[in-house]
mmCIF file as Biopython writes it, N, C-alpha, C and O atoms, coordinates in Angstrom:
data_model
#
loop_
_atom_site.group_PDB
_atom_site.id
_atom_site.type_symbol
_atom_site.label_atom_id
_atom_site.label_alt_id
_atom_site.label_comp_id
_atom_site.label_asym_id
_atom_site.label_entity_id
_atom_site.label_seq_id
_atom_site.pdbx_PDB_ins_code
_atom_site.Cartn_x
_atom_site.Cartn_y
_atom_site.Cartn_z
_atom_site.occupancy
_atom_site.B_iso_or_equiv
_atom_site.auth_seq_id
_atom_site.auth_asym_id
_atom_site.pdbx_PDB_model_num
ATOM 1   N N  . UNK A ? 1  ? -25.019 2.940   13.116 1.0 0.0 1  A 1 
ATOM 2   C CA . UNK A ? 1  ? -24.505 1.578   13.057 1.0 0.0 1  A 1 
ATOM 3   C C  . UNK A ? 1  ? -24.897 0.936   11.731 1.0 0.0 1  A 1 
ATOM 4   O O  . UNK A ? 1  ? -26.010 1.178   11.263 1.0 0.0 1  A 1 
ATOM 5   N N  . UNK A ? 2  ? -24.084 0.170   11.134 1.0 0.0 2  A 1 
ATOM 6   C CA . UNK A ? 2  ? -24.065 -0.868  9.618  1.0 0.0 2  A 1 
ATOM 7   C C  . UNK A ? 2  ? -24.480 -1.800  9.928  1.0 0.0 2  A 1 
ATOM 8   O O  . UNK A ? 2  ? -24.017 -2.335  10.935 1.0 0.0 2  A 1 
ATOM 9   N N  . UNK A ? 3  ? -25.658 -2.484  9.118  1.0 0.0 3  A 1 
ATOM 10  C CA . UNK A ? 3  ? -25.802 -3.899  9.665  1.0 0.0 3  A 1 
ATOM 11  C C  . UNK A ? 3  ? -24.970 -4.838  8.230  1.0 0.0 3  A 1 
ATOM 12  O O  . UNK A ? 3  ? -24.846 -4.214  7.176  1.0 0.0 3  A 1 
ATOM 13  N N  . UNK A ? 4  ? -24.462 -6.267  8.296  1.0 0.0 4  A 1 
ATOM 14  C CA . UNK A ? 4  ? -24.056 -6.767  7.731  1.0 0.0 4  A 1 
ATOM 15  C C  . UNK A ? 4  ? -24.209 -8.757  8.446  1.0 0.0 4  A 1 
ATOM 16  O O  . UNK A ? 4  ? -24.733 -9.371  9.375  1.0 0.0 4  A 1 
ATOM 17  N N  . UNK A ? 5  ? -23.320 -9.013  7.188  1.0 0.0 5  A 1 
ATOM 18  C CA . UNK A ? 5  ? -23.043 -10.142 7.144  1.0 0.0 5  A 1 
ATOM 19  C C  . UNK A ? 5  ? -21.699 -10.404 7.426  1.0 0.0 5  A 1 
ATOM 20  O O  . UNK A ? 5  ? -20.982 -9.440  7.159  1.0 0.0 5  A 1 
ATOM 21  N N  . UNK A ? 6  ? -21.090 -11.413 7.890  1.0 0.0 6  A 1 
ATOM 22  C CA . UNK A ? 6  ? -19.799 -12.220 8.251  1.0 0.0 6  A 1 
ATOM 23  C C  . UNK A ? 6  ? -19.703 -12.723 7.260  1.0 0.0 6  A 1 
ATOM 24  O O  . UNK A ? 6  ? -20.605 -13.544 7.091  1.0 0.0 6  A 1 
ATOM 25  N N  . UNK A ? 7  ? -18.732 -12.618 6.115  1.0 0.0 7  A 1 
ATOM 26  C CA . UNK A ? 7  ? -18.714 -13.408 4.483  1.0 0.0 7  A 1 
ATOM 27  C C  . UNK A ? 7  ? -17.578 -14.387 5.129  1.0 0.0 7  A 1 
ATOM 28  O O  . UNK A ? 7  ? -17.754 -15.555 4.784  1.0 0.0 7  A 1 
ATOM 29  N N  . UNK A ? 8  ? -16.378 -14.171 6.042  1.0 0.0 8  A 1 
ATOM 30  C CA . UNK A ? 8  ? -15.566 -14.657 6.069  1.0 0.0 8  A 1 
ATOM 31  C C  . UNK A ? 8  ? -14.640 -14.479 7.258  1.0 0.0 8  A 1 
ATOM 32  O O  . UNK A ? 8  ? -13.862 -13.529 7.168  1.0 0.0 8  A 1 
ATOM 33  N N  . UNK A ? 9  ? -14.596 -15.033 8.077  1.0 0.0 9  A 1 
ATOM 34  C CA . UNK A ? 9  ? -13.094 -14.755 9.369  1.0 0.0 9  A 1 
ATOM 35  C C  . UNK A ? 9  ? -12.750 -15.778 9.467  1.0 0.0 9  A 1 
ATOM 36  O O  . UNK A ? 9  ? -13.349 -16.806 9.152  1.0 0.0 9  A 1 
ATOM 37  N N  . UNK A ? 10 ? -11.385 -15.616 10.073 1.0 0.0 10 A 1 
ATOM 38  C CA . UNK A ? 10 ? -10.196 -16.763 10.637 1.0 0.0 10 A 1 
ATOM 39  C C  . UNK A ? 10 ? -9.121  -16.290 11.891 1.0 0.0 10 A 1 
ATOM 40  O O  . UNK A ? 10 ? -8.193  -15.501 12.067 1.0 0.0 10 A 1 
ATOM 41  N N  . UNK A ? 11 ? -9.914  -17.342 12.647 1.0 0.0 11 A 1 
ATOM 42  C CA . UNK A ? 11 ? -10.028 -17.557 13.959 1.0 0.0 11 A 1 
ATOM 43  C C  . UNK A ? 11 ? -8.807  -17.846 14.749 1.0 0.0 11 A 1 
ATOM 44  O O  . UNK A ? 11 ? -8.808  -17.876 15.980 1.0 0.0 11 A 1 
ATOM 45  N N  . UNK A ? 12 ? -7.715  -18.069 13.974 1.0 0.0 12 A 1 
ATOM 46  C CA . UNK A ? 12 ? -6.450  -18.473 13.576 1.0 0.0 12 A 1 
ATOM 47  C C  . UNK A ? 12 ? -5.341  -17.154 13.486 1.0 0.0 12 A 1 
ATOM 48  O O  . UNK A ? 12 ? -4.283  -17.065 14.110 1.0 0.0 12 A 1 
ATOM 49  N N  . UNK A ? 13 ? -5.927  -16.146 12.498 1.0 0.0 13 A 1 
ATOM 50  C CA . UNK A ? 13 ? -4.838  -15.267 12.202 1.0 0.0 13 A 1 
ATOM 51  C C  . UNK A ? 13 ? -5.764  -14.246 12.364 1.0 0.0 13 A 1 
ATOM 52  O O  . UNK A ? 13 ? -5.736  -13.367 11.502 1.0 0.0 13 A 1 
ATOM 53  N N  . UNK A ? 14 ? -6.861  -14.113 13.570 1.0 0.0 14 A 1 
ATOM 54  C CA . UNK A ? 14 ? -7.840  -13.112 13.933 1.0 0.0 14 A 1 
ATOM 55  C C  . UNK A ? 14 ? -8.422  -11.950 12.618 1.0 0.0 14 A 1 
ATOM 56  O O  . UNK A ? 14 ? -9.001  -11.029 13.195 1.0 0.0 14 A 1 
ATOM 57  N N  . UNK A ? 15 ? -8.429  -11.835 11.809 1.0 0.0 15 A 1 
ATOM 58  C CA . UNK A ? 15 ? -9.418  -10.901 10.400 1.0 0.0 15 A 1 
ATOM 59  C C  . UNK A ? 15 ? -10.182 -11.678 9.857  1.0 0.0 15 A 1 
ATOM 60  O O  . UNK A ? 15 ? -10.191 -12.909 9.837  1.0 0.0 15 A 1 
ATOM 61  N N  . UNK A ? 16 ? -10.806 -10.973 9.429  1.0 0.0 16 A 1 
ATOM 62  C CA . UNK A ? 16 ? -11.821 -10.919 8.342  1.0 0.0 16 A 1 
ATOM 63  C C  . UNK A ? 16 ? -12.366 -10.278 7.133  1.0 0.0 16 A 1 
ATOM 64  O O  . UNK A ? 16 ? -11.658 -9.539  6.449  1.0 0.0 16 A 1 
ATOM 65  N N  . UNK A ? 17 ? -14.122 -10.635 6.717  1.0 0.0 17 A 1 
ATOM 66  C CA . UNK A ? 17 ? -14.536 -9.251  6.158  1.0 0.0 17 A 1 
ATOM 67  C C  . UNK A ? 17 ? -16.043 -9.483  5.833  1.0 0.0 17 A 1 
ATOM 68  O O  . UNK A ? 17 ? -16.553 -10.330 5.099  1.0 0.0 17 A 1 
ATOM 69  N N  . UNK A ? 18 ? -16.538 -8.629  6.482  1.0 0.0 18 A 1 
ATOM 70  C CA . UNK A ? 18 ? -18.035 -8.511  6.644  1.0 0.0 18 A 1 
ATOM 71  C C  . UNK A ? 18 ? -18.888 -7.678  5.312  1.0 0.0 18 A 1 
ATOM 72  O O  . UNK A ? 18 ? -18.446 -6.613  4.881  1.0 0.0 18 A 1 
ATOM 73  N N  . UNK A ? 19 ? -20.140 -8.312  4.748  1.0 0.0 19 A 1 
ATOM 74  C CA . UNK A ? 19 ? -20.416 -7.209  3.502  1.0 0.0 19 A 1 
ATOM 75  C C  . UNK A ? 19 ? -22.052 -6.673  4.678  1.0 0.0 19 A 1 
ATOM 76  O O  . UNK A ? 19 ? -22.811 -7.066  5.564  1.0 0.0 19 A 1 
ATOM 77  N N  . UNK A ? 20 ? -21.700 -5.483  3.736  1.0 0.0 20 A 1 
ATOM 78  C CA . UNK A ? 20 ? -22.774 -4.824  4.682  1.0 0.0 20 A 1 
ATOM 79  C C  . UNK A ? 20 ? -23.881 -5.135  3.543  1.0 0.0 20 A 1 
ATOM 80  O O  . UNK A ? 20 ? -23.688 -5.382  2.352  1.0 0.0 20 A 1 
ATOM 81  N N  . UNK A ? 21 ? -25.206 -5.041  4.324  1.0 0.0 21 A 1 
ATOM 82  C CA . UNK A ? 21 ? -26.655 -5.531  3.882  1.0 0.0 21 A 1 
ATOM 83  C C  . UNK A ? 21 ? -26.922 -4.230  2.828  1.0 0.0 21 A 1 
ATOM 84  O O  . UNK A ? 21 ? -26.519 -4.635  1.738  1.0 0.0 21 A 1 
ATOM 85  N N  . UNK A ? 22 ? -27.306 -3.176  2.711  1.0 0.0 22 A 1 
ATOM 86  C CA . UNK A ? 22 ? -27.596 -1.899  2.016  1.0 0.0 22 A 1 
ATOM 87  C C  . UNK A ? 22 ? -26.798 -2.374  0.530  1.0 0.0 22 A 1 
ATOM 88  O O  . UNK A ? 22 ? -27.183 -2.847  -0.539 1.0 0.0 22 A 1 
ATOM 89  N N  . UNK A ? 23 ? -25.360 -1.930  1.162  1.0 0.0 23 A 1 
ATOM 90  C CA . UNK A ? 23 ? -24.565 -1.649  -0.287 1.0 0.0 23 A 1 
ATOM 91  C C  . UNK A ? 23 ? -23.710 -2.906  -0.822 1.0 0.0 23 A 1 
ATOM 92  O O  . UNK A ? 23 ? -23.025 -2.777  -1.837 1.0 0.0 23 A 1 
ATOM 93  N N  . UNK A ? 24 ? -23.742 -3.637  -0.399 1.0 0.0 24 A 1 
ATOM 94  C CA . UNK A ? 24 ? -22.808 -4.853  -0.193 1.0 0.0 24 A 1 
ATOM 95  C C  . UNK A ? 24 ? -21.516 -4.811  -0.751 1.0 0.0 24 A 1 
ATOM 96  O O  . UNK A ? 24 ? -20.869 -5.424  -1.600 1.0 0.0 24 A 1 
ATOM 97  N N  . UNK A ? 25 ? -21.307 -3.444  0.378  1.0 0.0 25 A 1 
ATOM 98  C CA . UNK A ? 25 ? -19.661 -3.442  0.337  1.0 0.0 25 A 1 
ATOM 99  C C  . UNK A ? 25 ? -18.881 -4.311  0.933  1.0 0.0 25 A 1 
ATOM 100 O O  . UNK A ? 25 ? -19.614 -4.972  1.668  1.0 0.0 25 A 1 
ATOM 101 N N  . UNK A ? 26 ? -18.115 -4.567  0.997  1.0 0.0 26 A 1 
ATOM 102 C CA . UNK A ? 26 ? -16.823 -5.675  1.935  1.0 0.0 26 A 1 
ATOM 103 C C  . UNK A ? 26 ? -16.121 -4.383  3.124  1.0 0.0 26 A 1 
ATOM 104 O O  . UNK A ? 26 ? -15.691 -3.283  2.778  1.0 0.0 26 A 1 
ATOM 105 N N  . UNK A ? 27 ? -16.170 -4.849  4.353  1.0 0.0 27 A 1 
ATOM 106 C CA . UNK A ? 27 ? -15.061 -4.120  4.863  1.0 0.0 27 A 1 
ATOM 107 C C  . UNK A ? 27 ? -14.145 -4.891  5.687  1.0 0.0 27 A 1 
ATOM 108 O O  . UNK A ? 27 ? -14.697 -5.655  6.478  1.0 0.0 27 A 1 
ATOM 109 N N  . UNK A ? 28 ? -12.698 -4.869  5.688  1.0 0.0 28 A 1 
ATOM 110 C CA . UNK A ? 28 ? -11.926 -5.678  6.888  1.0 0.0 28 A 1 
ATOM 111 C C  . UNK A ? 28 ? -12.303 -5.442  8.265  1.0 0.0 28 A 1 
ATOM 112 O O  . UNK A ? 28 ? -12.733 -4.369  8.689  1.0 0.0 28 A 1 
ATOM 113 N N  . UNK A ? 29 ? -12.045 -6.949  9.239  1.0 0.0 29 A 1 
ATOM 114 C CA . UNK A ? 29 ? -12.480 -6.698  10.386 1.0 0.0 29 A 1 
ATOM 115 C C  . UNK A ? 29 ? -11.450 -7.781  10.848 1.0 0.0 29 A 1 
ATOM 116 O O  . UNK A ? 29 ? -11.201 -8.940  10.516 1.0 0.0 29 A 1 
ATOM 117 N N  . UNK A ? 30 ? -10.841 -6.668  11.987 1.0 0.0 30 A 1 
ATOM 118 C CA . UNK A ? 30 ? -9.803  -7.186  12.929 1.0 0.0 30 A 1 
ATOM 119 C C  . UNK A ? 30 ? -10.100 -7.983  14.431 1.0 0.0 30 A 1 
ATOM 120 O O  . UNK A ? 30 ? -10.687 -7.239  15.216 1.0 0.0 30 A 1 
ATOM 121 N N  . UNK A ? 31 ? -9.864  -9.081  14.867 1.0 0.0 31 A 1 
ATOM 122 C CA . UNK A ? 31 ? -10.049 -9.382  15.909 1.0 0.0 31 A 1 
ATOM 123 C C  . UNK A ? 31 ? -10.066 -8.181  17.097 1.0 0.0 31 A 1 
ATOM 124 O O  . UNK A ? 31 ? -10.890 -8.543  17.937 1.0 0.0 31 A 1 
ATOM 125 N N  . UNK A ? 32 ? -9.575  -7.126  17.412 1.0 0.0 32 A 1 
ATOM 126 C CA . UNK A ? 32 ? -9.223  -6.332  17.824 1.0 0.0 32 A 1 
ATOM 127 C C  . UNK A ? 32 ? -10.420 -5.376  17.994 1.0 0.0 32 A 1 
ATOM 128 O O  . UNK A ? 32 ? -10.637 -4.697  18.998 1.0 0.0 32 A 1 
ATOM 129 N N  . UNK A ? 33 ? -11.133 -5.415  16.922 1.0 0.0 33 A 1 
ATOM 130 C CA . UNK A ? 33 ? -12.294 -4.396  16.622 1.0 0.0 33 A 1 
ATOM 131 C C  . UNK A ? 33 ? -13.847 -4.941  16.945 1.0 0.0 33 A 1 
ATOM 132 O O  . UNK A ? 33 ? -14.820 -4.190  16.885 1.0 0.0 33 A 1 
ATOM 133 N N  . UNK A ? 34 ? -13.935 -6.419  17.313 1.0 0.0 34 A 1 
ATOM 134 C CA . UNK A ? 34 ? -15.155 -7.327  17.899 1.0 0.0 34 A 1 
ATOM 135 C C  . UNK A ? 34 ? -15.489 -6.655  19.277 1.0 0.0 34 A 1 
ATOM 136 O O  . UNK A ? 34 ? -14.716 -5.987  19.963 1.0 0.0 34 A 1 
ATOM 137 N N  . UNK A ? 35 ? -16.811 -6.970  19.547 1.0 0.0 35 A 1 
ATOM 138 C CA . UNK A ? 35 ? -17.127 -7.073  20.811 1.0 0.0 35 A 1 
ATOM 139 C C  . UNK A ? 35 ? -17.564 -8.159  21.067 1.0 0.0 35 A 1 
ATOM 140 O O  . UNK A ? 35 ? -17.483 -8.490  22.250 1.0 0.0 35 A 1 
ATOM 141 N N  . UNK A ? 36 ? -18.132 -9.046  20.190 1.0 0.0 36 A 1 
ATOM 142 C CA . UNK A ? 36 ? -18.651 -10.761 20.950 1.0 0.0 36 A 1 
ATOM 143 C C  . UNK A ? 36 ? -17.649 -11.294 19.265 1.0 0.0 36 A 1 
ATOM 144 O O  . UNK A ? 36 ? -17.201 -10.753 18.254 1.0 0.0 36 A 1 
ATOM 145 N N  . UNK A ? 37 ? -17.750 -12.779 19.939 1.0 0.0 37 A 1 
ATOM 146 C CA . UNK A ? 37 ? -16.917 -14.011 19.097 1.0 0.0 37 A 1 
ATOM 147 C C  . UNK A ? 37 ? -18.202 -13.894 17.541 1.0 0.0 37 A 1 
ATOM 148 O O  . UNK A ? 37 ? -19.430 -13.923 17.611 1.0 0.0 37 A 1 
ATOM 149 N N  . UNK A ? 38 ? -17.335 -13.765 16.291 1.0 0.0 38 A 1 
ATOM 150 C CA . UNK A ? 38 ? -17.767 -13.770 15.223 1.0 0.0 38 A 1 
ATOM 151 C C  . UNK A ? 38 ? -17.699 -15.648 14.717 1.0 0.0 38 A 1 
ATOM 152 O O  . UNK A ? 38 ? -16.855 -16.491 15.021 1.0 0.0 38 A 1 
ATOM 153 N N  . UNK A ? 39 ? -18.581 -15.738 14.114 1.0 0.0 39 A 1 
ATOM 154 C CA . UNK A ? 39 ? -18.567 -16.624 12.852 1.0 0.0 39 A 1 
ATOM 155 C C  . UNK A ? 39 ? -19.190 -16.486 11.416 1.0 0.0 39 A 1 
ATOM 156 O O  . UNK A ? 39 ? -20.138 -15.708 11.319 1.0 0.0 39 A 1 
ATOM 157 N N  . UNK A ? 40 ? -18.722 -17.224 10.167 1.0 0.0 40 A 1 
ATOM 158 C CA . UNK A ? 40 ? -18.967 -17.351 9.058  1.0 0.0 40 A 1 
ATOM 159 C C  . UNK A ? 40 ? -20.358 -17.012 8.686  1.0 0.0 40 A 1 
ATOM 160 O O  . UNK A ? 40 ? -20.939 -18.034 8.319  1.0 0.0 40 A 1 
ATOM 161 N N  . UNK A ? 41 ? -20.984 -16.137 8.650  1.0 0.0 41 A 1 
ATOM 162 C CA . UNK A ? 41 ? -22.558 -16.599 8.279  1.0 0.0 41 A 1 
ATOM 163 C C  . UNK A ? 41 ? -23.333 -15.681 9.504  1.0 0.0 41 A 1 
ATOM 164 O O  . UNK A ? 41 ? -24.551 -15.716 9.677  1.0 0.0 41 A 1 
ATOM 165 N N  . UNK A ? 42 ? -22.604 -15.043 10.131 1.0 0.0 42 A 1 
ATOM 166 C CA . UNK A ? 42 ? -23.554 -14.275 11.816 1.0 0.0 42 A 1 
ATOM 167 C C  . UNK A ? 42 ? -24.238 -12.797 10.972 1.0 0.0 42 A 1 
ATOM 168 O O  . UNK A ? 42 ? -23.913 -12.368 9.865  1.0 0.0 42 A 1 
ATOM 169 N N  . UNK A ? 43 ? -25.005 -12.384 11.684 1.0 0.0 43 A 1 
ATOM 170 C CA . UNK A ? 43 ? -25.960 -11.297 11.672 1.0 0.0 43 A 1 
ATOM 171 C C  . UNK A ? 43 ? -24.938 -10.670 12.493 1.0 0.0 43 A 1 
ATOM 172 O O  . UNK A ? 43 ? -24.448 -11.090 13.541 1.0 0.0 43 A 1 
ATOM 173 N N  . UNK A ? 44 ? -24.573 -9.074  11.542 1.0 0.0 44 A 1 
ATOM 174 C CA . UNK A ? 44 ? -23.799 -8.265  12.772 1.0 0.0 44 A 1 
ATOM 175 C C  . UNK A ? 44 ? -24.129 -6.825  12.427 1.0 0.0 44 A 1 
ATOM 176 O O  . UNK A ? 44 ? -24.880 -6.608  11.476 1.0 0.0 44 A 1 
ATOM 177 N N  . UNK A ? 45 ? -23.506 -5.601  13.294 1.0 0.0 45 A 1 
ATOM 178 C CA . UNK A ? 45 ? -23.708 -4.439  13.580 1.0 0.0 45 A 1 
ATOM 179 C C  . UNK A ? 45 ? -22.419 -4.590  14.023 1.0 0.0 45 A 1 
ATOM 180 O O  . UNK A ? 45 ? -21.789 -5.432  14.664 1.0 0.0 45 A 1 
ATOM 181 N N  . UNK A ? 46 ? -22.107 -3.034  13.252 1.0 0.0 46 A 1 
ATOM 182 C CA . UNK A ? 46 ? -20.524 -2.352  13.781 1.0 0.0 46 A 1 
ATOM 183 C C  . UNK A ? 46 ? -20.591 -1.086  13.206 1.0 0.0 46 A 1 
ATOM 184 O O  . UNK A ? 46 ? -21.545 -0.911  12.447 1.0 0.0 46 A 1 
ATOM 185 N N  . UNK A ? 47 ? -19.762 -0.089  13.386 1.0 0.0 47 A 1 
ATOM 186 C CA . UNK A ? 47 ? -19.208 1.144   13.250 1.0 0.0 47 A 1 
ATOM 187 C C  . UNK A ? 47 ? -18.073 0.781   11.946 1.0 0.0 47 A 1 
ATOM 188 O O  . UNK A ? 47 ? -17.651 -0.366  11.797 1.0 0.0 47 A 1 
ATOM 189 N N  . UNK A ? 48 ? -17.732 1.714   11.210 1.0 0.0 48 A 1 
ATOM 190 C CA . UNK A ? 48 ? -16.451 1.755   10.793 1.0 0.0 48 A 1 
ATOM 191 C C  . UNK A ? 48 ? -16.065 2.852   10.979 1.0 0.0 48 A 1 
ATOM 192 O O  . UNK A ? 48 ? -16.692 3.880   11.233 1.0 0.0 48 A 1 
ATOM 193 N N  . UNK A ? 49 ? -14.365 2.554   10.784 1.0 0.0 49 A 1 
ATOM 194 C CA . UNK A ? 49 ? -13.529 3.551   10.928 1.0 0.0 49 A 1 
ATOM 195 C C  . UNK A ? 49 ? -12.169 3.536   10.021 1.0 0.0 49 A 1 
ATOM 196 O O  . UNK A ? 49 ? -11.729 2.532   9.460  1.0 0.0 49 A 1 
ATOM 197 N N  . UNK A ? 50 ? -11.688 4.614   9.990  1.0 0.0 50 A 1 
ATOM 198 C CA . UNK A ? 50 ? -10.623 4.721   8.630  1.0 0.0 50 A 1 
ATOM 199 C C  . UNK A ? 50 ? -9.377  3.832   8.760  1.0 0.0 50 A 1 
ATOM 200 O O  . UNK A ? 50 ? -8.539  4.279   9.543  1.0 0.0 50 A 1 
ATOM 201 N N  . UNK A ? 51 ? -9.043  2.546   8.098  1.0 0.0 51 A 1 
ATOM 202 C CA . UNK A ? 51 ? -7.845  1.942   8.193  1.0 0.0 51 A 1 
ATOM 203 C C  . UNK A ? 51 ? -6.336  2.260   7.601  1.0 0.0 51 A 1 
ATOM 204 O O  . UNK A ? 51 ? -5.956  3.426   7.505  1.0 0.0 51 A 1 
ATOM 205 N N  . UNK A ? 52 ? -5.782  1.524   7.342  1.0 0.0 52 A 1 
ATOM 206 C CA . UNK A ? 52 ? -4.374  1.823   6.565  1.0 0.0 52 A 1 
ATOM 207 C C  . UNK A ? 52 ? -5.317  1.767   5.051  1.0 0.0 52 A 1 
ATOM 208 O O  . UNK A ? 52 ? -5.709  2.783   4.476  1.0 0.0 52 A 1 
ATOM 209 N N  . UNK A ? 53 ? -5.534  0.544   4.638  1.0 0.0 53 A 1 
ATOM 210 C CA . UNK A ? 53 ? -5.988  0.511   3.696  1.0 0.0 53 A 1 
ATOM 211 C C  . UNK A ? 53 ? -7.553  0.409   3.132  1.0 0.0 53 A 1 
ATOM 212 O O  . UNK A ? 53 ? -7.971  -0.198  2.146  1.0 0.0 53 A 1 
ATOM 213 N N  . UNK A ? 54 ? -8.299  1.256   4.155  1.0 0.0 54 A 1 
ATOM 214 C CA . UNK A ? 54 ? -9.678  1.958   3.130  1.0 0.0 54 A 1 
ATOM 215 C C  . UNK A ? 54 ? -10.491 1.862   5.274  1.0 0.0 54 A 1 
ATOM 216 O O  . UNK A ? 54 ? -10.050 1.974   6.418  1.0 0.0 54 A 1 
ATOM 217 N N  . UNK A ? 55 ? -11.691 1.623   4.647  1.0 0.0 55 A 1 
ATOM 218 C CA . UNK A ? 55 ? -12.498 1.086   5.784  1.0 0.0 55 A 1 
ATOM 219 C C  . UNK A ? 55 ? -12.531 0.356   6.483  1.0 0.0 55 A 1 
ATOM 220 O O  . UNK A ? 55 ? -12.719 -0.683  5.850  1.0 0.0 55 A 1 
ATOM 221 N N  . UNK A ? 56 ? -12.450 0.061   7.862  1.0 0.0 56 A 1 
ATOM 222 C CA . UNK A ? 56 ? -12.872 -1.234  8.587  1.0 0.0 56 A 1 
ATOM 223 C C  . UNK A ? 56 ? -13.783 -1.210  9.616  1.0 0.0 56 A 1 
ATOM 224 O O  . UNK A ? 56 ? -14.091 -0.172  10.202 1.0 0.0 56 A 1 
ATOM 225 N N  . UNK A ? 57 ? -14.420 -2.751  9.976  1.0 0.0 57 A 1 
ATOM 226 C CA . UNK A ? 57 ? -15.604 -2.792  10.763 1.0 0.0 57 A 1 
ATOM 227 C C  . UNK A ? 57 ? -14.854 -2.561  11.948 1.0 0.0 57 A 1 
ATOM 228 O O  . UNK A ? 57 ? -13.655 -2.819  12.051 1.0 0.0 57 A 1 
ATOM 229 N N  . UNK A ? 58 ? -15.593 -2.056  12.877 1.0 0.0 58 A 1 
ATOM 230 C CA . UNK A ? 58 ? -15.391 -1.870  14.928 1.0 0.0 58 A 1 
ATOM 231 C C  . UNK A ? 58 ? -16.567 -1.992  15.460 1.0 0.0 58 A 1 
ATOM 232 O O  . UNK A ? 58 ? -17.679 -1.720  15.009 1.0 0.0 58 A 1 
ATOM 233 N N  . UNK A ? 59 ? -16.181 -2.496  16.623 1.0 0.0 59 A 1 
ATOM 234 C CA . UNK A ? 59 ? -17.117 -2.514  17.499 1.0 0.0 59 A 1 
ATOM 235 C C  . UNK A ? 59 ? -18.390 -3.533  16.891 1.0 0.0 59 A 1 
ATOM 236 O O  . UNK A ? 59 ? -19.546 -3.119  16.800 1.0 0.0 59 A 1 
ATOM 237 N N  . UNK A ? 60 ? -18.070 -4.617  16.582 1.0 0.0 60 A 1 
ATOM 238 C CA . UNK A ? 60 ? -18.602 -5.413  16.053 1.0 0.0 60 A 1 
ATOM 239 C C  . UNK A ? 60 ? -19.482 -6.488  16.936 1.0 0.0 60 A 1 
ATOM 240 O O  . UNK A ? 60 ? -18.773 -7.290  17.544 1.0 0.0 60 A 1 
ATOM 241 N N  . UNK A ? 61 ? -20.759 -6.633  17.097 1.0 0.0 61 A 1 
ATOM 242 C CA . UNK A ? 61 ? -21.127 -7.342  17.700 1.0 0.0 61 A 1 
ATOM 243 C C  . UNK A ? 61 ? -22.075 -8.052  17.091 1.0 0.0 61 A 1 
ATOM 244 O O  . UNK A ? 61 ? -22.581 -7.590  16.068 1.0 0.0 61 A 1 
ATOM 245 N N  . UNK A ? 62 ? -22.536 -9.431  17.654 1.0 0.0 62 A 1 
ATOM 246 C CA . UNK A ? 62 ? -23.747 -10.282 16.784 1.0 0.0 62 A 1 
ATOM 247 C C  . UNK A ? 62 ? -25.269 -9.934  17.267 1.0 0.0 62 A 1 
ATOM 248 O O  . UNK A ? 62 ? -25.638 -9.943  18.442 1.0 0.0 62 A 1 
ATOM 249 N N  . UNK A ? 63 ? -25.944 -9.679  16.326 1.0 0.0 63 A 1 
ATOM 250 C CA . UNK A ? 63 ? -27.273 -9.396  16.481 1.0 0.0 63 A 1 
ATOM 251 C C  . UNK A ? 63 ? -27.911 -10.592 16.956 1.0 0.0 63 A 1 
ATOM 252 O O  . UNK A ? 63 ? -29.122 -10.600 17.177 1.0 0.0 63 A 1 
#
């Protein structure tokens, strides 16, 4: 599991994109791919997995 940060979601048109703590990469994160309600600024843990276009967070939940 990745731990990261919530840099950014919208709650509205369900995505995002979380930078992970280590490398502070960015990855997209789909409403679809949460397990608890995200916000701006949360402590999280997720999996990624291969998207259309590169990486994205799953299974995303708040620490």
């Amino acid at each position: 599991m990745q731990k990261g940060t919530v840099k950014f979601f919208n709650e509205t048109k369900g995505f995002g994109f979380i930078v992970e703590n280590d490398s502070k990469q960015e990855y997209f994160v789909h409403v679809s791919g949460l397990i608890d309600e995200i916000r701006e600024g949360d402590e999280v843990e997720f999996e990624l997995t291969e998207g259309k276009k590169g990486l994205n967070a799953v299974n995303v939940k708040v620490l």
